[in-house]
N, C-alpha and C positions, 0 to 999 in steps of 0.2 A: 760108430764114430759119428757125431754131431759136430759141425763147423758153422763158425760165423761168417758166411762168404763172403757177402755185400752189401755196400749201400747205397741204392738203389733211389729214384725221386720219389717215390711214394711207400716204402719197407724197407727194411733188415731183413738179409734172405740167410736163411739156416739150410745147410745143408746135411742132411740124416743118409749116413752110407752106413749099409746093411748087402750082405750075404745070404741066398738062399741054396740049401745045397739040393735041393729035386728042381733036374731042369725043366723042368711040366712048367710053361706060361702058364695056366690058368690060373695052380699052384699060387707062384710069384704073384699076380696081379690079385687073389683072394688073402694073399698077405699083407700086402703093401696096403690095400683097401683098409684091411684091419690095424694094420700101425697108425696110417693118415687118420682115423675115426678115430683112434685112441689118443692121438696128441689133440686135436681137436677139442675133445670132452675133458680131457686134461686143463687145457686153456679154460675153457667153459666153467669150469667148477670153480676155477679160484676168480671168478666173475670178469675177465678177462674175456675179449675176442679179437677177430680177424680184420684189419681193414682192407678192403677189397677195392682196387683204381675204379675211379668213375670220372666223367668228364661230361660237362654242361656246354650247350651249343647254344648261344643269345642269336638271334635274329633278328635284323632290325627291321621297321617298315610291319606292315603287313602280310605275311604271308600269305594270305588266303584272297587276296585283292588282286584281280588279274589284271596283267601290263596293257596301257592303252597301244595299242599300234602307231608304229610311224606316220607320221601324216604325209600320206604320199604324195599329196599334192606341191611338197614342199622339195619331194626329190625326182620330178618331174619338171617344174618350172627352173631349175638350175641352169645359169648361163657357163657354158664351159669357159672356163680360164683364157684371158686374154692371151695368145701370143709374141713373144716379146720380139 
């Protein structure tokens, strides 16, 4: 069974339900390996592929420039707040 589940912000998610009848994991996960490789190359061939989510981080300023220190002399000379 193939369904069109979602739409998603970055894909169309297809959903492929499949039955294995030997309940041996290793079995099941050397099949499914070999289904997933087989739509894959399937895609591939008709010059088609996958877009895979990426995201880009901007930074502004200088990263590599390190922060000058407080100027402590400015949080030492501080008059405390008049009392009213």
């Amino acid at each position: 069974m193939v369904y069109f589940r979602d739409f998603n912000t970055s894909s169309l998610d297809l959903w492929v339900v499949y039955m294995t009848k030997d309940p041996d994991f290793q079995k099941h996960m050397t099949l499914r390996q070999r289904l997933n490789l087989g739509f894959m190359r399937i895609v591939e061939t008709r010059g088609l592929s996958f877009a895979f989510p990426s995201q880009s981080i901007y930074v502004e300023g200088d990263p590599f420039r390190a922060k000058k220190p407080a100027d402590s002399d400015s949080l030492t000379n501080q008059q405390p707040p008049a009392s009213a």
